[in-house]
Each structure stands twice: as structure tokens, then as C-alpha cells.
N, C-alpha and C positions, 0 to 999 in steps of 0.2 A: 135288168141285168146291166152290170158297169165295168168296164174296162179298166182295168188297174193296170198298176206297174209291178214287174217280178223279175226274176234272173233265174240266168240256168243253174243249177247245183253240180253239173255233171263234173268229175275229174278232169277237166280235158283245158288246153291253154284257153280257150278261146270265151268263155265266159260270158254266153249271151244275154243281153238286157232285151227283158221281152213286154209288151203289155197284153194283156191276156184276157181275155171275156168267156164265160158261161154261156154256150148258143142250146138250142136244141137237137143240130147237130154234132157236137161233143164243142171242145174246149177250142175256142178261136183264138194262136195267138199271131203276133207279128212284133218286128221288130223294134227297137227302142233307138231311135238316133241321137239320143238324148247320151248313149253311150259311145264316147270320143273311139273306143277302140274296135267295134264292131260295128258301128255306124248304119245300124237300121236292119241289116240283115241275119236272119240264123241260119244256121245249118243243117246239116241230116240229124242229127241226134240232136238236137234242140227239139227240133220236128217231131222228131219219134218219141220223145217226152212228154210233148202234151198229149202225143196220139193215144200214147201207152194210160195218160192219168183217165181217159173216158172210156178205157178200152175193155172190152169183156173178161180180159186176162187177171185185173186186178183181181184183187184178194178182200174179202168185202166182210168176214165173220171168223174171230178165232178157230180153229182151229183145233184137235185132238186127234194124234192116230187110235185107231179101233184096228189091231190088225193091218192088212195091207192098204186100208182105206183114212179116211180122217173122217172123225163126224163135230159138224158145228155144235160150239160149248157157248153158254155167254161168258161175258165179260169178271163176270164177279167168279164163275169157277176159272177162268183161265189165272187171275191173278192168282186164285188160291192154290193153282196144281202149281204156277211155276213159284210162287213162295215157300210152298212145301218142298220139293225138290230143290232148292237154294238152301233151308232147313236140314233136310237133311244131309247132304253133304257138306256144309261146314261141320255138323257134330260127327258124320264116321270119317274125316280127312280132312277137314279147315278148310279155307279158303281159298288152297291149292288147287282144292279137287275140281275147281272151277275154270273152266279155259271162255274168254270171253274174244272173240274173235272176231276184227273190227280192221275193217279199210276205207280207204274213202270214196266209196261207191256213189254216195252222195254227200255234198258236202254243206256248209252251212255253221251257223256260230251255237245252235242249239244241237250240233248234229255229238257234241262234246259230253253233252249230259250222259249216254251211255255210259262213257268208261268214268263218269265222277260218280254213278251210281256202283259199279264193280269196286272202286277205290273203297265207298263207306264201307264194303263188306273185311276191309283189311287189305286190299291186294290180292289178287288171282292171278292166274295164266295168263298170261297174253302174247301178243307178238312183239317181238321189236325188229329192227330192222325197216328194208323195203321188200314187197314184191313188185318192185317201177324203175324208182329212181337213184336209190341211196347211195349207189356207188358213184355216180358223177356230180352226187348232193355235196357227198362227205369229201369228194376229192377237190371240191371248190371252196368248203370250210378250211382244209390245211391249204392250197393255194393263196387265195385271199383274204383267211380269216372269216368269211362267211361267202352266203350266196344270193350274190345280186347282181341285176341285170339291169339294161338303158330299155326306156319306152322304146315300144316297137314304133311310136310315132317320132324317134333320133334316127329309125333307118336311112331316110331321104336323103341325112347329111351322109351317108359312106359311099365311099368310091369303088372297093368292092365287096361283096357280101357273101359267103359261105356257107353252104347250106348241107353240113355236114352231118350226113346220118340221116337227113328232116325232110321230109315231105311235106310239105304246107298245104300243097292244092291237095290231098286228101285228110290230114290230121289236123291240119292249121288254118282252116281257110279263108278267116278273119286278117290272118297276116299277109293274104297275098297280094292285095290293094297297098300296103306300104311295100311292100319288094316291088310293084310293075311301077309304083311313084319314083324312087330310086332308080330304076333302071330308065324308067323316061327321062331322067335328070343325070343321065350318063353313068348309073353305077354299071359296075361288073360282075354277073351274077353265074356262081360257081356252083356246080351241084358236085357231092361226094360223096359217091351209095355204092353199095354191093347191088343194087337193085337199079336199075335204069327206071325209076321210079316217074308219075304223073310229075311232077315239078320239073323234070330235064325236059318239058316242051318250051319250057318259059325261060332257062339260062343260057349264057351264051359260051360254057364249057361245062361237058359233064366226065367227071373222073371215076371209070369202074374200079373198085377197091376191092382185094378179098375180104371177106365176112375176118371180121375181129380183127383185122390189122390195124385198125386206124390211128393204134398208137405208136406206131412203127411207122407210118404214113409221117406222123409230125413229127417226130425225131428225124426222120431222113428229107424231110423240109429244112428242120433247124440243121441239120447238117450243112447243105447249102449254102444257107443264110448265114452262118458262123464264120465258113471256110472264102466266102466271097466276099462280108466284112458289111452286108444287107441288115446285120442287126442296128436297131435304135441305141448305140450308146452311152449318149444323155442321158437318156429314158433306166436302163436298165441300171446306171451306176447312180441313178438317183434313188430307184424302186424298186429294184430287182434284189433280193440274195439267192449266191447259191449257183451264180454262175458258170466259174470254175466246175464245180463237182458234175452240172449238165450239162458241161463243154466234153466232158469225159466220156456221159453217156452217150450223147449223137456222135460221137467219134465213130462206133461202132456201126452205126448205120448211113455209109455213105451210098452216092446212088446205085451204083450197080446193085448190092448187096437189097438196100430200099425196094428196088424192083423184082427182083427175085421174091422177097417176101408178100409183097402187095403187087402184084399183079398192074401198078402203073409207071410206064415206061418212062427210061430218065429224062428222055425231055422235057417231059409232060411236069416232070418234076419240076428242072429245072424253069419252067414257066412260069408254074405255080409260085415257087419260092421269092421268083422275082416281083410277081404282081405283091404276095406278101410284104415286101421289104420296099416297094417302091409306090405301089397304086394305093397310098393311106389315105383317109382312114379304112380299116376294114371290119368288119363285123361278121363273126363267125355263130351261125344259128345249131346249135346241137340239135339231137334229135336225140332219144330216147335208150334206141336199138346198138349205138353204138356202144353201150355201156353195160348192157345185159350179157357180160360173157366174165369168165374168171379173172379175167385182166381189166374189167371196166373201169375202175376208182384208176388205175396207172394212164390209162387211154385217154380221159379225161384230163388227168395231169400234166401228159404231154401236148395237148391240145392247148390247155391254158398256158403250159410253157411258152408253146407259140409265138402267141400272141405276146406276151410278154416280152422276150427279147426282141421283138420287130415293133414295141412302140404301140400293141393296138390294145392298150385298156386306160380306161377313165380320159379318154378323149370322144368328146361328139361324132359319131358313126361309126365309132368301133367300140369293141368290146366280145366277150364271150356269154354268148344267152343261153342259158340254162334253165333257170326259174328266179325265184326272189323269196326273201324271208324277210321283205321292209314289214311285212303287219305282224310279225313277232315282236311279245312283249308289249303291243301298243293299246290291245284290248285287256278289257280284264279276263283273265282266264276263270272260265268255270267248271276247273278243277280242282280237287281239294288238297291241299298242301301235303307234299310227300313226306315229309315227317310224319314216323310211326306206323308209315306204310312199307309193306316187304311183298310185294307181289313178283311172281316167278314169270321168267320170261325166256320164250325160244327164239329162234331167227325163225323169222316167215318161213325162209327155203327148206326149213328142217323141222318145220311143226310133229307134223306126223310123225317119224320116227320118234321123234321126244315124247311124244304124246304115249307111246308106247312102250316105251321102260320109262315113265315116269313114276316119283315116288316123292311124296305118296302121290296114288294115281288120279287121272283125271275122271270123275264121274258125270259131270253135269257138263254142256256146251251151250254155248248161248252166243249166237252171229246176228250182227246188225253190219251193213253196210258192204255185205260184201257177200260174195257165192263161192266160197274154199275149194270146195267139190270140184269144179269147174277151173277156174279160175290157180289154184294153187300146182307147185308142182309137183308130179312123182302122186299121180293121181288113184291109182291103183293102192298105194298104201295109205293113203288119204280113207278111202275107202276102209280100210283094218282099223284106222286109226278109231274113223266114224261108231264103226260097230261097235267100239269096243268100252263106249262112254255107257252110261245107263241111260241118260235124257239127253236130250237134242231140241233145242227151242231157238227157233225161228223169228228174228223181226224183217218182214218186206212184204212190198206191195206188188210183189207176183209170184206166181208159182217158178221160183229158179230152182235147180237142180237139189240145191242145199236145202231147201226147203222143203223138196217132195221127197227128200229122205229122215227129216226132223219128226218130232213128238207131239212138238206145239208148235204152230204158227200163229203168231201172232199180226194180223193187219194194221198197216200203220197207213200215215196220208202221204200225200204227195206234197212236192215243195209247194203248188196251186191250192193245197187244202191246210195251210196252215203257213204264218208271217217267220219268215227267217232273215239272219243277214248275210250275202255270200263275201269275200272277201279271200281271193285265191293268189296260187305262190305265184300266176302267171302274170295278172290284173293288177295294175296300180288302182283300179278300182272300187269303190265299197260300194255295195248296190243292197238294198231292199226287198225283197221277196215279198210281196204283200200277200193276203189271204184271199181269193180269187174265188174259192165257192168252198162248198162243206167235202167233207170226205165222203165220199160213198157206202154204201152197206152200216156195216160199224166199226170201221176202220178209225185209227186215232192218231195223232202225233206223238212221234215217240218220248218226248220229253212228259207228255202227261201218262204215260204207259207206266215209265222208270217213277214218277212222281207217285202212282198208286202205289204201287209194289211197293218202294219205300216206305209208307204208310205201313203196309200189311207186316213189312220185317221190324218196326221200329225205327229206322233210320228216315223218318222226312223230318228231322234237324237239319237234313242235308241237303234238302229240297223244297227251303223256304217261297221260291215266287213260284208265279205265272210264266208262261211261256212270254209274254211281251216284258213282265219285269224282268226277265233271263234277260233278255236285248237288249234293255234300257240299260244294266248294270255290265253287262259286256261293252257297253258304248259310251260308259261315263269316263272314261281319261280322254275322248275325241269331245265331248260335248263344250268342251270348253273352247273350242275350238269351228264350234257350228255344226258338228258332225254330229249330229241327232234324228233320232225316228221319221221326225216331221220333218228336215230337208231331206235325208233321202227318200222320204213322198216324193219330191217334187224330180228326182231324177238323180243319178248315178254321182258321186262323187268321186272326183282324183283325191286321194290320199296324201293330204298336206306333208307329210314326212319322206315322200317317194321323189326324188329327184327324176328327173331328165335321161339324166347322163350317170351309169350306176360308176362310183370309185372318182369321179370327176376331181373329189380335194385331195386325192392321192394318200387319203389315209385309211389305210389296210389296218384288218382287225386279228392280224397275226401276230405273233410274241413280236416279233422283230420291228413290225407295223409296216415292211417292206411286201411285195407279194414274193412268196416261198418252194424255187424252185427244188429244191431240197431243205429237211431238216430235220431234227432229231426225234421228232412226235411224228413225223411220216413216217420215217424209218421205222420206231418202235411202234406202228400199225399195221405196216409192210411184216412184221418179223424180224428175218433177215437186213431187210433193207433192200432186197435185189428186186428190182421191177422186170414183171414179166409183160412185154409188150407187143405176143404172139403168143395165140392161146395155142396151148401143149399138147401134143396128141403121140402116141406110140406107132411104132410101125407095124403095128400088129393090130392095133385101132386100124389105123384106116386102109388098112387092108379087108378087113371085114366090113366097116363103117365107112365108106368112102367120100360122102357127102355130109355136109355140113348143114342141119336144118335150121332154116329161120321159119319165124312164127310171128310176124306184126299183126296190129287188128286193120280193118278196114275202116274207110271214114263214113260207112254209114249205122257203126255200131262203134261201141264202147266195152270192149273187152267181151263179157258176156252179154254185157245190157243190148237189146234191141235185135238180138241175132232172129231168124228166119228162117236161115236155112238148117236141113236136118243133112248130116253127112259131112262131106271133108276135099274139098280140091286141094291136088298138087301143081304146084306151078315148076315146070322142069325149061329148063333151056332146051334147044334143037339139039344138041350134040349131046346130051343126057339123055334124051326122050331115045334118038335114034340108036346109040348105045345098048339101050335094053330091049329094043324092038318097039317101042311105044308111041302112042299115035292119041291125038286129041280125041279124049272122052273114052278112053281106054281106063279100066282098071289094074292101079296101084298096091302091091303094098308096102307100104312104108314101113321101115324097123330100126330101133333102136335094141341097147341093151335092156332100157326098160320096158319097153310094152312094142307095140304093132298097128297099124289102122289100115285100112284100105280106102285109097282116093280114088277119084276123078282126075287122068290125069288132064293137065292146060299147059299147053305148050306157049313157051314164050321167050325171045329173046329177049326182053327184061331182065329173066333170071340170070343171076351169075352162073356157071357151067360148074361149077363145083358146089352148089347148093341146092338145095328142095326147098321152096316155100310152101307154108300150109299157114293161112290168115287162121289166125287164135277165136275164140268165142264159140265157133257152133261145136255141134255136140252129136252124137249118137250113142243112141240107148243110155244116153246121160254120162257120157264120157268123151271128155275133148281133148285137142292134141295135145294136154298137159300129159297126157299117161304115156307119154313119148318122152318126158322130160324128167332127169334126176333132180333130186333139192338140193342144189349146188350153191355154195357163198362167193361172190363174187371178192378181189383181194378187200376193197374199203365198202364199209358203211353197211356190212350186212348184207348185202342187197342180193337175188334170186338171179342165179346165172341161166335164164331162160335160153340165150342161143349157144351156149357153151355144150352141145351136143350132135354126136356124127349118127347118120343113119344111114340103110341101105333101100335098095329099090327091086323089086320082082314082081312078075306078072303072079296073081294068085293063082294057087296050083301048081307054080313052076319051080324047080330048086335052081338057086344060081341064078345069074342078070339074063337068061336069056329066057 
């Protein structure tokens, strides 16, 4: 047995480089120091990755339901049911009738073949949008003309740092060794959560925010900094447009008003503002959560406003971190060229309901990368949506929820059981996944899955190589350059095209090529034009709905991936808890206008007093806190307004909070 080198695939920032060996007691791995940004160590779900590739859970033999059971098919009928079933619904509804539904559960440069196999069929169903990130994606494309971040290894150089929305020591925790180097070297390290979160043990000011203000939070900052003359005006009258028209909107939210809204008192403000305008450079770290409500893509805008008129982008330690799209365009893409292709497409948020007056309708589903069931919102009609396809076919290497309700399951390998390249929005790094031991049972990579099938329909025109020739050809515009198979054997590559310092030449990829505090393609994305920067509720909402539910994952899972536990905690503040009569390990029930659960409740002054937390992923009787959750569209980029919903609290049994 030989210890190779491989990388995490998992969604998540931190993107660990691991070398990995075949024991007899399952899969040995450890970390890679060979990797500048992780530096030797992994994480809980790194962990839980290899545990899960030796682990009895896997999925080891296609699959067929019989009834309410499944019975193992081999491989030659599994291709034949799901070709015939592809067959048949392009001849009674085209290629509509097909919804392929696809996120990035795992990620990888081969993990693309899926949707270029759905392409050759003409175009099918899909999703567009995000269910994550797109609203603070899309609101940093019209900002900056695109989205890009400074190495987390520029932190050192900021004076103070923001850690807005972000949790590092639980989601991030690769990044916390560059925040405690910074602050050893004098930075100033801010936390700004609705949640008194693991990370405020480590800063030296933490700001309680109400849930979804945070855009109202940076406008009534920039108020401050405007009205006291703390803006960069070099800076802004060299690379800013659109100031004027923002000068107009933080008018509206000076402090008193600021406080009223967000729940942080004007000094605090005033503090803040100042450390802004004067303790440069600064670097403000987003987090995720602040951007999942109906005002996310504006929240964002005003964030990056920020920063902008106080001077802190495209200089060393500061900037606004979100993600990066430096490896767009650089590989070759192994997708097939949209010409001649018309495939139909829903937003994430609102699959289901489409799915269900569609027309013509959808007969066939087919999920790789992702667990909807679970995972999606407005879970309850997800459910109507589910039943009401004819076939349901499954690719994954566990039994997730989505799967124990599918037709065919099909086993695939793990990132250990077959060579990938990972190359993610968060990593200036391009890492190798080497092939580490065989797949288990008769489990397969999915690239050679989609590669049969084409076979059987006719279309392998379209799936001319091997899984290694896939790589090779995805990596020939870097090869010329040294970025080849054989060097990253030898360990992780920085990405010759990824600067330092993101924006550093000051040329922004916006019409104007200034960054774009307003303009006429946000406007016309906005609607109106009117930015809502406090999510809207009726007085007759929260009157019945009084609290506001969050739902983040926890740092030893990945949304669904890795969960353990069966059931549901709520996490209540003392003055909520003691409110409804509620006492630690007391049962809850939680309620929206969409569905109901009952928790566990966990008392904690962490929580904000006006909200309920329930961590996202577990599940009961195959249903998670998504059936609490409407399909809502955030204002920009499509994206799934997960915390954009009020809920109420009662003892089970009881009518009313008492």
C-alpha cells in the first residue's frame, strides 16, 4: 500500500490537501503541508470524508426499487433501464421532460461531465440560480465587474479585519492561523453576527446585529464616515462612480435611526466608523448567512460600498472577501458549446412549484451532487413535486434521503477511488486528487457511468476520452505554463494568474471600469431601482410569527453531508426560553406558515433574542428544517432566501406561547 497525494472535493472554503493510504483499518489520511493555505492540517469534514469512503454506509451495487424496497440489478441492466427511460421521455415530451439536478456537493474538473452529457440530449431542466451564494456572487459582479478576493496569506498586512456574518473557527478553520498571525502583528479583529458565535473568543470587539440588517448596518457606517469627512477622497474620485446618488441613500440612515433598526448602539457605531476611516488597511471577511434573506445581493452592495468610499480595496490587507472566479475561463471547459442548445431552467428556490405546472411536464429526474429532498427549500412540496415525476435515478455514494426515495441508484466512487483536479472559487490553488485505492462493491466514477450511457443512446461523439484524457485536456491552456499532471504529483500549485492582492491595478471589470456604487444594470436588476436594506415583514406577520429563524450548518458537517444526528435543537436566548415557560432539553414546536417540527430546546445567550436557531442538515423521518422554509428569491442573482422567514414557539400540546 502507497500513500499518495489527493485534495478535499467538499464545497466548503477551506480546501484540504491530503495524502491518503489504504490501511486495513479503513482509509489513513493526513495532511498535506505542501499546501501554503492549509498547511498540514484538516478538518471535521475532511475527516468525516475519508471516514465515510471505508464506511459501511456506502453504496456498493446499482440499485432498482421493487416496491418499497430496492433489489441489486447489475450494471449492464441498470444502463439499459436508465437509457430506456431517457428514450422514452424525449419521444412522449423531448428533452424537457427531463429535470437533471445538479449542485456542488462535490466538486472536481471531471465532476462537469454530468450536465455535458444532459447538453448532448438537446437541453433539459435544470437549475439556475444559487441555493448558497448568488446573491452576494451577483452583487459583487455589478460592484466590481466581477468577483475576486486577496490571498488569505495578505491578511497579516491589515490593521483591522471584519469578520462579518463569518465564523472561521467553525466553517473556516484553515483561515484562523492567518487572523491570530494579524492580530499578533497588531491587527484589530471585529466580529459582526446576530449570533455571538465560536469566533468572538478570539476578537477584541464583537457587534450584536439584528438578523438581515447588515445592510442598513453599512449604510448607517457610511453615514458617519460621509457626514464627518472619514471617506478616502483620492481614492474614491479616482475609482469610485456613483457617489453622489449613495450620498443620498445613507442620508436616510443616520445613527439614531441605524440603531433603531440594528439593534447596535451609536457609539458602537460611531467606533466602528472611525476604526473604518482611520485604522487602514482593513479587510472585511463575509460570511455566507448574511446574504440568504430577500435583501441579500443589496446587503452585499452596501458592504462593498463600504469599503469603497473609505479606501479599502485593491490595497495589501484590505479588501472585501467573498470568493474568487480567478480559474474561470482558464481551464478548458468540458462542456459543449451552447449553440443549438435550449434547455429550460428554474431558479433553485422555486424548482418544485415549476416542476409542477410545468409544460410540457417533467417525467424523468436524474440528481448527481446533491440531496434536493433535504437540502432544498419548501420541502413538503418538493415532496408533490418528487411523486409526481414517473422515474427518479439517483447518482451517490450513500444512502441520502434523495436517494431512498429514487427508482435507480446508481453507485459511484469517491474522490479516493478515482484521479480528479479540484481547483475551487475559495483556493488560489490547483491540487490533484490522485486515485488512492479502487472503488468498493461495484461502484464507478461517474464520468465513466455518463460515458456508457452515451454509448447506449448514441451520443459517445460526445465522450471521446478517458477519465485522465478529460484532465489532460482540461489542463492544456496551464501546460504551457508547467501546470501539468506530473507537477501537480509533486504537490499543490498557486495559480500563476491569481495575484496577492485582488483589484490591486485598479482596473475594475465594470462598464465604467470604476467600482459601481450605482448604475443602470443594477437598477434594471433591482426593478425599480429602490434597494430594500431591512427585510419586510407585516404587522400582522409578526404578530403571529414573532421570531425570526436562522438555520446555519455546523462545522462538523456540510449541509446534509456527514450529519448523525436524528431530530432537531433549538437554540433560544434566556429571555425567549423564559417567555414561553422553556427550560433546557424541553420540548419545542417550532412553526412557520410552511410546515412545523418539534425540537429540543438549548438555551443560550449566543442567540439573538429575537430569533430561533435550528443548525440545517439532520433530518426526521427524512425531513429537515427546510419544510420550515418558503422558495423565496433573494433581490440579485437568483439566490434561495433561506433566513427570510418568521416562526412561532409552543410547548407541544399547548395553544399560545404559554
Amino acid at each position: 500500500m502507497v500513500e499518495v497525494r489527493s485534495a478535499c472535493p467538499l464545497n466548503c472554503p477551506d480546501s484540504c490537501a491530503f495524502w491518503a493510504e489504504p490501511t486495513e483499518q479503513g482509509l489513513k489520511v493526513r495532511g498535506d503541508k505542501e499546501n501554503r493555505i492549509t498547511r498540514g492540517f484538516i478538518c471535521e469534514k475532511g475527516r468525516a470524508l475519508a471516514n465515510q469512503a471505508s464506511s459501511p454506509e456506502r453504496l456498493y451495487f446499482p440499485l432498482l426499487r421493487e416496491g418499497q424496497t430496492f433489489k441489486r440489478i447489475r450494471w449492464d441492466e441498470a444502463y439499459a433501464r436508465f437509457a430506456q427511460e431517457i428514450r422514452q421521455t424525449l419521444a412522449e415530451v423531448g428533452p424537457w421532460g427531463i429535470l437533471h439536478h445538479y449542485d456542488y456537493g462535490h466538486n472536481g474538473v471531471l465532476r462537469a461531465l454530468d450536465r455535458r452529457f444532459f447538453q448532448a440530449l438537446g437541453g433539459v431542466t435544470e437549475p439556475r440560480g444559487s441555493m448558497c451564494w448568488g446573491a452576494g456572487y451577483r452583487a459583487q459582479e455589478l460592484d466590481f465587474g466581477g468577483v475576486y478576493s486577496s490571498s488569505w496569506t495578505d491578511l497579516p498586512h491589515a490593521k483591522t479585519i471584519v469578520l462579518w456574518g463569518k465564523d472561521p473557527a467553525v466553517t473556516h478553520p484553515h483561515l484562523m492561523p492567518f487572523l491570530l498571525e494579524a492580530k499578533a502583528k497588531g491587527a484589530r479583529l471585529i466580529a459582526i453576527n446576530p449570533l455571538k458565535v465560536k469566533s468572538a473568543k478570539f476578537v477584541d470587539e464583537y457587534l450584536q446585529v439584528r438578523p438581515g440588517t447588515d445592510g442598513a448596518l453599512a449604510l448607517g457606517l457610511a453615514h458617519i464616515l460621509l457626514s464627518e469627512g472619514w471617506l478616502d477622497l483620492p481614492f474614491v474620485r479616482e475609482r469610485v462612480l456613483g457617489l453622489e446618488d449613495y450620498a443620498q441613500r445613507v442620508k436616510a440612515y443616520p445613527p439614531e435611526r441605524t440603531a433603531d433598526i440594528t439593534g447596535v448602539a451609536p457609539a458602537a457605531l460611531r467606533a466602528l466608523a472611525r476604526t473604518l476611516g482611520h485604522e487602514k488597511p482593513v479587510s472585511i471577511l463575509l460570511g455566507y448567512g448574511l446574504q440568504r434573506y430577500t435583501n441579500g445581493g443589496n446587503t452585499v452592495r452596501a458592504i462593498d460600498a463600504l469599503a469603497a468610499v473609505s479606501g479599502n480595496v485593491g490595497r495589501s490587507g484590505a479588501g472585501v472577501h467573498y470568493a474568487h472566479q480567478y480559474h474561470r475561463g482558464r481551464f478548458n471547459s468540458l462542456l459543449l458549446p451552447t449553440e443549438g442548445l435550449h434547455p429550460r431552467s428554474f431558479p433553485h428556490a422555486q424548482i418544485a412549484e415549476n416542476i409542477l405546472r410545468a409544460d410540457p411536464p417533467v417525467q424523468l429526474a436524474v440528481v448527481t451532487r446533491s440531496n434536493p429532498l433535504v437540502q432544498q427549500p419548501d420541502s413538503y412540496l418538493w415532496r408533490e413535486a418528487w411523486q409526481s415525476m414517473r422515474f427518479k435515478v439517483v447518482l451517490d455514494w450513500v444512502m441520502t434521503e434523495t436517494a431512498r426515495q429514487a427508482d435507480l441508484i446508481l453507485p459511484i466512487a469517491s474522490v479516493f477511488e478515482d484521479e480528479d483536479i479540484i481547483a475551487t472559487s475559495w483556493s488560489p490553488l490547483i491540487q490533484y486528487a490522485q486515485k488512492v485505492m479502487d472503488p468498493p462493491g461495484e461502484a464507478k466514477p461517474e464520468w465513466e457511468i455518463f460515458t456508457e450511457c452515451a454509448k447506449r443512446l448514441g451520443l459517445d461523439s460526445h465522450f471521446p476520452y478517458s477519465g485522465r484524457e478529460w484532465l489532460e485536456y482540461a489542463i492544456e491552456p496551464l501546460a504551457a505554463e508547467g501546470t501539468t499532471l506530473e507537477r501537480l504529483q509533486e504537490g499543490p500549485v498557486w495559480a500563476p494568474y491569481i495575484p496577492e492582492v485582488a483589484w490591486a491595478d485598479g482596473q475594475f471589470l465594470t462598464p465604467s471600469g470604476k467600482i459601481e456604487l450605482s448604475s443602470a444594470l443594477a437598477a434594471k436588476e433591482l426593478g425599480d431601482g429602490v434597494a430594500d436594506y431591512v427585510p419586510l415583514q407585516s404587522e400582522s406577520e409578526l404578530s403571529v410569527f414573532p421570531y425570526l429563524l436562522l438555520t446555519p450548518h455546523l462545522g462538523k458537517a456540510l449541509h446534509s453531508q456527514f450529519q448523525e444526528d436524528e431530530g432537531f435543537k433549538a437554540f433560544l436566548h434566556p429571555q425567549t426560553a423564559a417567555k414561553h415557560y422553556l427550560w433546557q432539553g424541553d420540548r419545542v414546536l417550532v412553526e412557520t406558515a410552511w410546515g412545523k417540527l418539534t425540537a429540543v430546546v438549548q438555551v443560550s445567550e449566543a442567540i439573538y433574542p429575537e430569533a430561533v436557531m435550528i443548525p440545517e442538515g439532520n433530518t426526521e423521518q427524512g425531513l429537515g428544517v427546510n419544510r420550515l422554509i418558503p422558495g423565496r428569491l433573494s433581490d440579485l442573482g437568483e439566490s434561495t432566501a433561506y433566513y427570510d422567514v418568521r416562526c412561532a414557539l409552543r410547548k407541544p400540546g399547548m395553544v399560545g406561547g404559554k
